[in-house]
TIMARZA-482732 format. One record per atom (N, C-alpha, C, O): residue number from 1; atom name; x, y, z. Coordinates in pm, whole numbers, plus 50000, padded with zeros to 5 digits. Layout:
TIMARZA-482732
{NUM 'CA' {X Y Z}} ...
This chain:
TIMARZA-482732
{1 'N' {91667 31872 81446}} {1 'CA' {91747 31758 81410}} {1 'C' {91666 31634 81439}} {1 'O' {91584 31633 81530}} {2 'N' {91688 31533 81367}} {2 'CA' {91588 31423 81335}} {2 'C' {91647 31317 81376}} {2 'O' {91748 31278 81317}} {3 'N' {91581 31228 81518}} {3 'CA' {91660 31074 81525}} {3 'C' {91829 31160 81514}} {3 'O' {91863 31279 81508}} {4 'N' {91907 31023 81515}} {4 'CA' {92031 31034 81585}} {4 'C' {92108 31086 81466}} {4 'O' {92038 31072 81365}} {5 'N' {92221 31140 81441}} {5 'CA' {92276 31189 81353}} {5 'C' {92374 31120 81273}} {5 'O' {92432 31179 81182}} {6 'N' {92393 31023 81296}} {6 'CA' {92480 30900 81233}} {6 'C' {92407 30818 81165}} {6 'O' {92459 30748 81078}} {7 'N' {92227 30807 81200}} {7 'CA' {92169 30670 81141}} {7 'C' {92200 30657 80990}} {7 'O' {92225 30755 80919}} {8 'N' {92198 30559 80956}} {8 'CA' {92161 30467 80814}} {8 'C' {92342 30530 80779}} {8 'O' {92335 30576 80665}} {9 'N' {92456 30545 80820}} {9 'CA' {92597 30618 80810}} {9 'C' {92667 30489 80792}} {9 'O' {92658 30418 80892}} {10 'N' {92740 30434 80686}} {10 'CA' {92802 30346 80746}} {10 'C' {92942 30283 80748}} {10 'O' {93007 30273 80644}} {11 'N' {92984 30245 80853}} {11 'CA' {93133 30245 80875}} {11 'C' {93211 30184 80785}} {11 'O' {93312 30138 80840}} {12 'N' {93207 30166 80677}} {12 'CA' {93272 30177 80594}} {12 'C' {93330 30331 80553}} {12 'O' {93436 30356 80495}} {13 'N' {93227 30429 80601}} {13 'CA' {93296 30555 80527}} {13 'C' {93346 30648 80703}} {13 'O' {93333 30768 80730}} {14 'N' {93386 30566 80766}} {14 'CA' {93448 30592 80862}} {14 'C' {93328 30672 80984}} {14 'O' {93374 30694 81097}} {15 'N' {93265 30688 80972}} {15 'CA' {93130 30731 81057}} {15 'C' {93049 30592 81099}} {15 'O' {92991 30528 81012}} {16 'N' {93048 30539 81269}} {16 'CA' {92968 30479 81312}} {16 'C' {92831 30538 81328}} {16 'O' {92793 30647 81286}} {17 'N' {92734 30413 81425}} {17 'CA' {92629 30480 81440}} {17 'C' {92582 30549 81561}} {17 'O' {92468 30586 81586}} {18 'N' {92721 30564 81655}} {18 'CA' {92730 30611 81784}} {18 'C' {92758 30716 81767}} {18 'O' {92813 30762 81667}} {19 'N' {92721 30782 81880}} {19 'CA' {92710 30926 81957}} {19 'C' {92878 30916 82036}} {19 'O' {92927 31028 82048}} {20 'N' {92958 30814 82083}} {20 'CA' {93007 30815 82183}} {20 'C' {93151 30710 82050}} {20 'O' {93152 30607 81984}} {21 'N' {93281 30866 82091}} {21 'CA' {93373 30825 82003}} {21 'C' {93505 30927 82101}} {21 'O' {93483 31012 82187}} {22 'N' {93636 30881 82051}} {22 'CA' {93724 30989 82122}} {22 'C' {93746 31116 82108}} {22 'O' {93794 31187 82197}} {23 'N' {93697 31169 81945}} {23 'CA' {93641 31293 81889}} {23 'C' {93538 31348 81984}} {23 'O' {93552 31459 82036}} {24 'N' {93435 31270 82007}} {24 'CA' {93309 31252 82071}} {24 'C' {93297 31375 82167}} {24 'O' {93247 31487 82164}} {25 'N' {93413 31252 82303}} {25 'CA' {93418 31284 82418}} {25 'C' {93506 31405 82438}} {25 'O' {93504 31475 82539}} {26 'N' {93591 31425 82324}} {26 'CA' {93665 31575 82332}} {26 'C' {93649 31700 82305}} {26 'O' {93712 31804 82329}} {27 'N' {93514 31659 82228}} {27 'CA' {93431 31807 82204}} {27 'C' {93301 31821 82260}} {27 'O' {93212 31900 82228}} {28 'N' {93301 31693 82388}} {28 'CA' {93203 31745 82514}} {28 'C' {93273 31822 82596}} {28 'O' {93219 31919 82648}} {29 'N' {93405 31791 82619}} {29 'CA' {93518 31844 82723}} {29 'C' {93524 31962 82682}} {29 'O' {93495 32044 82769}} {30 'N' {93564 32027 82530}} {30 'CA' {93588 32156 82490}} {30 'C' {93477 32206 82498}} {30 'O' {93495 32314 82555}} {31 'N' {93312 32185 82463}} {31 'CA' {93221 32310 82505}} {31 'C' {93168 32308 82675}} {31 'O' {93079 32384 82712}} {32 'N' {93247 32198 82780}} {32 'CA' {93189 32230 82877}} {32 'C' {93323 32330 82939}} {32 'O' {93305 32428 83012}} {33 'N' {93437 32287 82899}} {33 'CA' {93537 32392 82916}} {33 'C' {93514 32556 82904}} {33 'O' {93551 32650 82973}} {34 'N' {93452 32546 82805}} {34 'CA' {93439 32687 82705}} {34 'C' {93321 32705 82802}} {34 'O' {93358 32772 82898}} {35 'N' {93222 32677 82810}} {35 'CA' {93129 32716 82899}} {35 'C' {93109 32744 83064}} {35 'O' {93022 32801 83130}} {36 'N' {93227 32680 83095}} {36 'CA' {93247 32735 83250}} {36 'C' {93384 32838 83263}} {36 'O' {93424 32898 83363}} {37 'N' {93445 32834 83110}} {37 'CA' {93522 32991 83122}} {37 'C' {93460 33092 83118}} {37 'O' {93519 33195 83149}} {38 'N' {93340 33096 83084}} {38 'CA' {93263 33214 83052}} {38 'C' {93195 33212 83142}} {38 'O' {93127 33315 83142}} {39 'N' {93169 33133 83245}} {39 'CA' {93159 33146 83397}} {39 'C' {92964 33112 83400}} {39 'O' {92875 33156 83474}} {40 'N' {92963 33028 83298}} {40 'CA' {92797 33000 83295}} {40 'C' {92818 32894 83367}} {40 'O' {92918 32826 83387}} {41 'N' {92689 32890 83409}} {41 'CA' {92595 32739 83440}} {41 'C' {92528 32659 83284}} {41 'O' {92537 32701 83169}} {42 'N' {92475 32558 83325}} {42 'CA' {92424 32500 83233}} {42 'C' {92282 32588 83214}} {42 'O' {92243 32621 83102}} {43 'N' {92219 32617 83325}} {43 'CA' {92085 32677 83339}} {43 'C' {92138 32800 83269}} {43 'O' {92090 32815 83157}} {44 'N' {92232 32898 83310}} {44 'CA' {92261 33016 83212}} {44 'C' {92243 32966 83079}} {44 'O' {92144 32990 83009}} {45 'N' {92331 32904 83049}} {45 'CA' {92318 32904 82887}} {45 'C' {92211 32871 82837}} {45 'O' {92162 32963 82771}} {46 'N' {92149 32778 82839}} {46 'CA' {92021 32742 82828}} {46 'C' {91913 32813 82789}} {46 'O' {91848 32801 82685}} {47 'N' {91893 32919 82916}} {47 'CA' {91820 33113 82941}} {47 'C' {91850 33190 82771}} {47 'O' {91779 33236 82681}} {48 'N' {92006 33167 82798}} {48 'CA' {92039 33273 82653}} {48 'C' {92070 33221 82531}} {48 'O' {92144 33272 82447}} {49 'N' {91990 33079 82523}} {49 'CA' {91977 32990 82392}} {49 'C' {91823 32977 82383}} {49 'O' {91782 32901 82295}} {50 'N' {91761 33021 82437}} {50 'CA' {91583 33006 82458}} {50 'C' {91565 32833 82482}} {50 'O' {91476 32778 82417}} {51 'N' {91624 32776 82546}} {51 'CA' {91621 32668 82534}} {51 'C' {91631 32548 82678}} {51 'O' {91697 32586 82775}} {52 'N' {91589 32463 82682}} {52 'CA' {91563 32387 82811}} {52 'C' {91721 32332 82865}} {52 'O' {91797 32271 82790}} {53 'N' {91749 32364 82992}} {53 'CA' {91869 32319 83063}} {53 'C' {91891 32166 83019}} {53 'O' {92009 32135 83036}} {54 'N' {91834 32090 82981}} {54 'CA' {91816 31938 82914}} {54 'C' {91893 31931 82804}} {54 'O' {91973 31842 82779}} {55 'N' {91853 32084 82697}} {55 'CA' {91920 32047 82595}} {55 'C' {92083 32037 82631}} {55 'O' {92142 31934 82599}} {56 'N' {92169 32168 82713}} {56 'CA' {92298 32136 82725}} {56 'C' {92331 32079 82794}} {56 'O' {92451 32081 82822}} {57 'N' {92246 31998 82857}} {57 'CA' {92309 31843 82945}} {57 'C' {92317 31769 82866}} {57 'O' {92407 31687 82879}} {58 'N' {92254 31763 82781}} {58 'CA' {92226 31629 82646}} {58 'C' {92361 31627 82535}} {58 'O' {92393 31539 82455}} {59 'N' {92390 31687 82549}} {59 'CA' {92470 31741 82384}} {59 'C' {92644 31759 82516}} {59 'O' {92762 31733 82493}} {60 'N' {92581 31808 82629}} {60 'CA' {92750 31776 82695}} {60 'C' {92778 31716 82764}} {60 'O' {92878 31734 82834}} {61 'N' {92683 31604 82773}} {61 'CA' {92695 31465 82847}} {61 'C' {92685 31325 82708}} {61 'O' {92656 31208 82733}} {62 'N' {92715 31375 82579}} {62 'CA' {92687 31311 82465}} {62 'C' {92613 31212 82405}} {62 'O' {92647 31118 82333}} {63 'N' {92488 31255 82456}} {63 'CA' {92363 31191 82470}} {63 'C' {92351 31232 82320}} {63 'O' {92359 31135 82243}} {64 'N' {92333 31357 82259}} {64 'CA' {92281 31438 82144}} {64 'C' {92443 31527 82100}} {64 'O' {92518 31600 82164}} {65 'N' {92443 31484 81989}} {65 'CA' {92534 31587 81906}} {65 'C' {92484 31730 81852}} {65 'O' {92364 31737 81825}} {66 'N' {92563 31843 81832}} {66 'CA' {92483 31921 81771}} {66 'C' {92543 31988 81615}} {66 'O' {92662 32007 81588}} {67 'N' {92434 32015 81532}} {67 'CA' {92496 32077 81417}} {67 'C' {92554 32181 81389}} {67 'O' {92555 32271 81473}} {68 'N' {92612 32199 81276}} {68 'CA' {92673 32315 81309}} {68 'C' {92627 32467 81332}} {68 'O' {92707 32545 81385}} {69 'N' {92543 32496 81306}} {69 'CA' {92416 32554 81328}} {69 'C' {92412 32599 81457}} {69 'O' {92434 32716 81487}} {70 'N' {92381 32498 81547}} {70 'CA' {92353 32473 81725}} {70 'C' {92500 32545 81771}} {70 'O' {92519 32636 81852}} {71 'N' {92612 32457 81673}} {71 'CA' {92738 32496 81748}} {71 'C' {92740 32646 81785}} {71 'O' {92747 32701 81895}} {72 'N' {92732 32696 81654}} {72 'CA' {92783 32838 81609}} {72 'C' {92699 32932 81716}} {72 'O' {92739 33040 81759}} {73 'N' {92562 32862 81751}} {73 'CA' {92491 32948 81853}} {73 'C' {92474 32972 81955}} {73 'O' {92420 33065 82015}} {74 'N' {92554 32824 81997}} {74 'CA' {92610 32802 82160}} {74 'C' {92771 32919 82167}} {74 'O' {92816 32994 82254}} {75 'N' {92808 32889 82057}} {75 'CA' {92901 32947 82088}} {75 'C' {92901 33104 82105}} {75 'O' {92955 33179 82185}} {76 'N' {92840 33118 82026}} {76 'CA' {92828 33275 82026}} {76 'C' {92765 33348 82173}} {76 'O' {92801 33449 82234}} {77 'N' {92628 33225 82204}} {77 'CA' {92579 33293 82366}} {77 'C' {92688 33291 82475}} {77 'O' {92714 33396 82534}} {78 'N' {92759 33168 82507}} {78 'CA' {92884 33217 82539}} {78 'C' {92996 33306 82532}} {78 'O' {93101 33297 82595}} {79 'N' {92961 33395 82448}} {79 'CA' {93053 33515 82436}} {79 'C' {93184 33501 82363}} {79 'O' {93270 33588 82365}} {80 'N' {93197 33376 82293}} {80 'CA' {93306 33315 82217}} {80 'C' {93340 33331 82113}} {80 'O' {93258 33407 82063}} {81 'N' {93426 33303 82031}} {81 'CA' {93418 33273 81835}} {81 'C' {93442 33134 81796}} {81 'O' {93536 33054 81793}} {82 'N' {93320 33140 81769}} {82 'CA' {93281 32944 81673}} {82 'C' {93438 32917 81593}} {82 'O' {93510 32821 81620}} {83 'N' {93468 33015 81500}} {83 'CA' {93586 32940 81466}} {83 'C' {93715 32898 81491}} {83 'O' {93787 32811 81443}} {84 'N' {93736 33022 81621}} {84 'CA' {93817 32996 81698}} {84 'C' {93808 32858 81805}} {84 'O' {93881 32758 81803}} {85 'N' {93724 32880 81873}} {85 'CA' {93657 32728 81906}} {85 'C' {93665 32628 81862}} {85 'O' {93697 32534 81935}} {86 'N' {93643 32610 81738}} {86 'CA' {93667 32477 81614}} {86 'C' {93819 32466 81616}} {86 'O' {93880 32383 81683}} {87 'N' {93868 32544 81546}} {87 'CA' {94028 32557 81515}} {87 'C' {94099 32472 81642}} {87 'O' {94173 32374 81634}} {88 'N' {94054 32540 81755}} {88 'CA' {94096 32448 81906}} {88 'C' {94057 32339 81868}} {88 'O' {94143 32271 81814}} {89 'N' {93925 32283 81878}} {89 'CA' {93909 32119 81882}} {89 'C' {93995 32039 81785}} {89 'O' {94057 31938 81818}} {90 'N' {93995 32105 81632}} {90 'CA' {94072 32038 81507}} {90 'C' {94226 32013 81615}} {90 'O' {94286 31908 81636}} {91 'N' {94251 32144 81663}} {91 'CA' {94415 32136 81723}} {91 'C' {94415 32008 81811}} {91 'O' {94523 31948 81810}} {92 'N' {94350 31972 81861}} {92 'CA' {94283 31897 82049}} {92 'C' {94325 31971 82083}} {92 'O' {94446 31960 82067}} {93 'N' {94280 32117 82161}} {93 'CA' {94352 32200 82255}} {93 'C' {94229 32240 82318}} {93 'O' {94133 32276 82249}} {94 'N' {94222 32236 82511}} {94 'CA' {94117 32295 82544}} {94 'C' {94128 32423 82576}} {94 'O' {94234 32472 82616}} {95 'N' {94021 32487 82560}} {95 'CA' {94009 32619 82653}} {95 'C' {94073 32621 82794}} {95 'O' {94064 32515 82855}} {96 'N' {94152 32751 82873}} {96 'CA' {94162 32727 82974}} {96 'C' {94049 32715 83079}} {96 'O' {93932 32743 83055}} {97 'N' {94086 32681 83172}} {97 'CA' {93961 32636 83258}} {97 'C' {93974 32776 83387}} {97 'O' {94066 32830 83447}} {98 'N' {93792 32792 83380}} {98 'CA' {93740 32920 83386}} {98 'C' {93672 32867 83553}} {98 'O' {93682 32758 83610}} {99 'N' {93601 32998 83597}} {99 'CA' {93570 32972 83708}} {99 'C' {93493 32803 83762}} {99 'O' {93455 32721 83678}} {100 'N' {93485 32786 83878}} {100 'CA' {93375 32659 83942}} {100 'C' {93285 32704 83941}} {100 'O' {93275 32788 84030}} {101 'N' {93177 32691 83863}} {101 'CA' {93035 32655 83852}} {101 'C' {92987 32505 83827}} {101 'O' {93035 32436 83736}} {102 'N' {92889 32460 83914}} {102 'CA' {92846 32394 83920}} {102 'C' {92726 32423 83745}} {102 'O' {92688 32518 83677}} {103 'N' {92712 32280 83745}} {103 'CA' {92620 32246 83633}} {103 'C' {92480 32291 83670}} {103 'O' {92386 32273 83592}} 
């Protein structure tokens, strides 16, 4: 994914050029939800995404959005179903909340 995912977007067609919206912040809440029901760390997931503990600090501290692509693959290493997952966020409904793990 290239530069920020909103650039050159413009609010006229209802898309700013921010990362940081109430949509935003509710589908950081739903994959860090979803991710400490499944009783990961950030470093777990990370391991079973081949991918640097940075990236899911980034994307669930809403630094970086991810596509749907990313979604579907986070979701799946989590042991989840992407569309079930989605269907929740469309609803606003979170996952219940899963063991304390620290980040």
């Amino acid at each position: 994914m290239m530069g920020s995912a909103c650039v050159g977007m413009t609010p006229a067609r209802g898309i700013g050029k921010t990362v940081h919206s109430a949509d935003q912040t509710a589908f950081c809440a739903l994959m860090i939800a979803a991710r400490k029901a499944a009783g990961l760390t950030q470093h777990a997931l990370a391991r079973r995404l081949g991918r640097p503990q940075s990236f899911v600090a980034k994307y669930e501290g809403g630094e970086r959005r991810l596509d749907v692509v990313e979604f579907v693959a986070v979701v799946r290493a989590i042991g989840g179903d992407p569309v079930k997952l989605f269907r929740d966020f469309v609803a606003g409904k979170l996952p219940p909340k899963g063991r304390k793990n620290s980040a």
